[in-house]
C-alpha positions in Angstrom: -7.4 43.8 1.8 -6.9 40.2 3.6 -3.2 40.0 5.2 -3.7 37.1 7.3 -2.8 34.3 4.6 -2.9 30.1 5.7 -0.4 28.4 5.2 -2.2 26.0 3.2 -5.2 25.7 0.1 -8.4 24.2 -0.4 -7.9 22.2 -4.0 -10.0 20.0 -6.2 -7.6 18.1 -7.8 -8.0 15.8 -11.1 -6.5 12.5 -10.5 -6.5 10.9 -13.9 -9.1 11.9 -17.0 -12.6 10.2 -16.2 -16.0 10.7 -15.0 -16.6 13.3 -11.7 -15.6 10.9 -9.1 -12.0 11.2 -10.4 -12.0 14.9 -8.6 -10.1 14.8 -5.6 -9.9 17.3 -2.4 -6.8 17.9 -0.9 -4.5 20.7 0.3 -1.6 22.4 -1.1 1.2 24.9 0.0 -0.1 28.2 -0.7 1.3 30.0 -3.5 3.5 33.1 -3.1 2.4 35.4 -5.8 5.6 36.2 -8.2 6.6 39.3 -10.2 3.6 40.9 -11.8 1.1 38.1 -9.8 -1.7 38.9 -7.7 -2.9 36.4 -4.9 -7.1 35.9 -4.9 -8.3 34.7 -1.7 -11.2 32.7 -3.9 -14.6 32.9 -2.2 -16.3 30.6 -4.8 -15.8 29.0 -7.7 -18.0 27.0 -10.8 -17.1 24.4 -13.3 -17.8 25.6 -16.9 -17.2 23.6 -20.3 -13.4 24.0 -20.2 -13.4 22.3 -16.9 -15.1 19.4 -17.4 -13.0 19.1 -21.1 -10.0 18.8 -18.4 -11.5 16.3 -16.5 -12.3 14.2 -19.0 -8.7 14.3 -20.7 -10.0 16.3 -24.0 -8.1 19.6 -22.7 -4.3 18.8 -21.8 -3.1 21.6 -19.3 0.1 22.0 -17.0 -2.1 22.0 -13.9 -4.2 19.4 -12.3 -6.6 21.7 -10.3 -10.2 23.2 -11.5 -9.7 26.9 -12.1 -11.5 28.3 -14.5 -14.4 30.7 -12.8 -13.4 31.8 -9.9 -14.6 35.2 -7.8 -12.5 36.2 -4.3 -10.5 39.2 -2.9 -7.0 40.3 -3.9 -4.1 39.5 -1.5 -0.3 40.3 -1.8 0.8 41.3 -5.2 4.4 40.5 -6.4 7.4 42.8 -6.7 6.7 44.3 -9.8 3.1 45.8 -8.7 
């Protein structure tokens, strides 16, 4: 299991609904996994249907970021695991 874990993420981050060149890279804080949450160190990740439905402003969601298919390592795990 990874322990060393940056201070920061990698994201691809929707700025407004539109065509691809509204995707935007930037870097967050990263997360610190809560109660019954796992943290994935993601190694690589794809953009399926539901994706691009987000992008284009079809699919509302909370989040801004692409995360759909993603494939990594477990981290930490919250409290509760």
């Amino acid at each position: 299991m990874k322990t060393d874990i940056p201070a920061s993420m990698r994201v691809i981050e929707i700025t407004q609904p539109g065509a691809p060149d509204v995707l935007r890279p930037t870097t967050r804080p990263t997360p610190e996994p809560g109660p019954g949450e796992v943290l994935i160190a993601v190694e690589a990740a794809g953009v399926n249907r539901p994706d691009v439905m987000q992008r284009q402003g079809i699919v509302c969601t909370a989040t801004r970021n692409l995360r759909h298919s993603r494939s990594g390592n477990s981290g930490p795990c919250g409290r509760d695991w």
